[in-house]
C-alpha positions as CSV (number, residue, x, y, z in Angstrom):
1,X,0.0,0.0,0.0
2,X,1.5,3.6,-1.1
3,X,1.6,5.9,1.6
4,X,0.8,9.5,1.5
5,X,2.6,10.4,4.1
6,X,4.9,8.5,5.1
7,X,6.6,10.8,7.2
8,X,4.3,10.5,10.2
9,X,2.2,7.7,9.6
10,X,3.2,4.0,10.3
11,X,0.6,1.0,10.1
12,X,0.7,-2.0,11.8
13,X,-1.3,-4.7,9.9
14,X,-0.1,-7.6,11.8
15,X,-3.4,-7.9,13.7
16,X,-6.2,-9.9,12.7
17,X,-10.5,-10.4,13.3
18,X,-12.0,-13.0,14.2
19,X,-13.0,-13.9,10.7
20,X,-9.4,-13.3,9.6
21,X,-9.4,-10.1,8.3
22,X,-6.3,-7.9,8.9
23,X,-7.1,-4.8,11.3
24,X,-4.3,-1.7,10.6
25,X,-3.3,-0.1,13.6
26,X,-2.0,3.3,12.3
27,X,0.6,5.1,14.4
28,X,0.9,8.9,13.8
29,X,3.4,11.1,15.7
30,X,6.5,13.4,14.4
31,X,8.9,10.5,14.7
32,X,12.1,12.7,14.6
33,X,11.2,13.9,18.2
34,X,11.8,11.6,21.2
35,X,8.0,9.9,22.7
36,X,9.2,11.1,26.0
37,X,7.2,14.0,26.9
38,X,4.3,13.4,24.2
39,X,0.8,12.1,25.4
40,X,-0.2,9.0,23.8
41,X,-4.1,8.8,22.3
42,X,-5.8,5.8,21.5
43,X,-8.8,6.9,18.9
44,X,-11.0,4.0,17.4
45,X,-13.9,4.1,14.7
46,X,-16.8,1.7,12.9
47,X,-17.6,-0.2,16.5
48,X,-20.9,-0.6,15.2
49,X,-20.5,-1.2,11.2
50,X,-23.8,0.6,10.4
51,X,-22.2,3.7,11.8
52,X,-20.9,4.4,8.0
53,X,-20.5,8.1,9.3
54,X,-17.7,7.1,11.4
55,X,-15.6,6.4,8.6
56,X,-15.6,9.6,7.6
57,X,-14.9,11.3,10.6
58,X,-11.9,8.9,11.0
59,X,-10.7,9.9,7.5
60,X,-10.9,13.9,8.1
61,X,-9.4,13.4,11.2
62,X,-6.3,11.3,10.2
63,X,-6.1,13.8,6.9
64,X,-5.8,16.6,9.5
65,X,-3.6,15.4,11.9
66,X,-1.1,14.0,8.8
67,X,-1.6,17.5,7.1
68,X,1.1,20.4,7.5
69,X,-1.5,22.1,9.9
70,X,-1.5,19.4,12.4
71,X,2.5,19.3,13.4
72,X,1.5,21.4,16.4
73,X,-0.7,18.0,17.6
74,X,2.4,15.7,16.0
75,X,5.1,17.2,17.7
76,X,3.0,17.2,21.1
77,X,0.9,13.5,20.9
78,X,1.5,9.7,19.3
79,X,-1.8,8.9,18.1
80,X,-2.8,5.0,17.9
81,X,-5.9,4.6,15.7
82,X,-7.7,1.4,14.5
83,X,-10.0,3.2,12.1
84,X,-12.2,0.3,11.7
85,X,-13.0,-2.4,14.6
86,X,-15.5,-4.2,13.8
87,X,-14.1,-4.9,10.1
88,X,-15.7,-8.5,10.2
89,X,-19.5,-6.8,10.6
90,X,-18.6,-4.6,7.9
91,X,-17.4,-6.9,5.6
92,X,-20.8,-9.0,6.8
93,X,-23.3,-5.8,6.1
94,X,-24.3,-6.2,9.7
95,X,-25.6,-3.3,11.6
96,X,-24.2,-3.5,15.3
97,X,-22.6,-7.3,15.7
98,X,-19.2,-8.7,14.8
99,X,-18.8,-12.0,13.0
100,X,-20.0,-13.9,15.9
101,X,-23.3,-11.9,16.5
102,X,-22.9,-9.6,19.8
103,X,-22.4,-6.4,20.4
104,X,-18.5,-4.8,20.3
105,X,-20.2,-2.0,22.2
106,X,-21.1,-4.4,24.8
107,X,-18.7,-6.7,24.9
108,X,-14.4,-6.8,23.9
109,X,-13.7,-9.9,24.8
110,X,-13.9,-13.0,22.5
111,X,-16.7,-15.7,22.8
């Protein structure tokens, strides 16, 4: 996958669903600058797959915080961001259930 900016975006895609779909974990920080002082943020998105408006949220705000205008939030915070959870009730056109038919909302743990 081509990266447009590679520069301050990493992506883990060594982790998997339940139904054996690879979930990215995207790391975003100004790497040139120790972790040290920075605040680390966890930001998820699609818990519920019907949510479709999440997607886009997610894409603005990983556009902004990639973008020359966010270096202030770079230089200052790692972001860790799964931009879609529930990929396998995606994938399934379900509305709030995961492959295995509960609620991610309700529950994280596997069956």
């Amino acid at each position: 996958m081509k990266q447009k900016y590679p520069h301050v975006i990493k992506i883990d895609e060594s982790k998997e669903s339940s139904g054996g779909i690879p979930i990215p974990i995207l790391t975003i920080t100004n790497f040139s600058k120790p972790d040290d002082n920075k605040k680390t943020h966890c930001c998820i998105g699609r818990l519920h797959p019907g949510e479709t408006q999440g997607s886009w949220m997610m894409e603005g705000f990983i556009r902004f915080v990639c973008s020359p205008d966010g270096h202030y939030l770079r230089d200052r915070v790692v972001f860790r961001i799964i931009p879609m959870v529930n990929v396998d009730g995606v994938v399934l056109g379900n509305f709030r259930t995961g492959i295995v038919g509960r609620d991610l909302n309700r529950m994280f743990s596997d069956p």
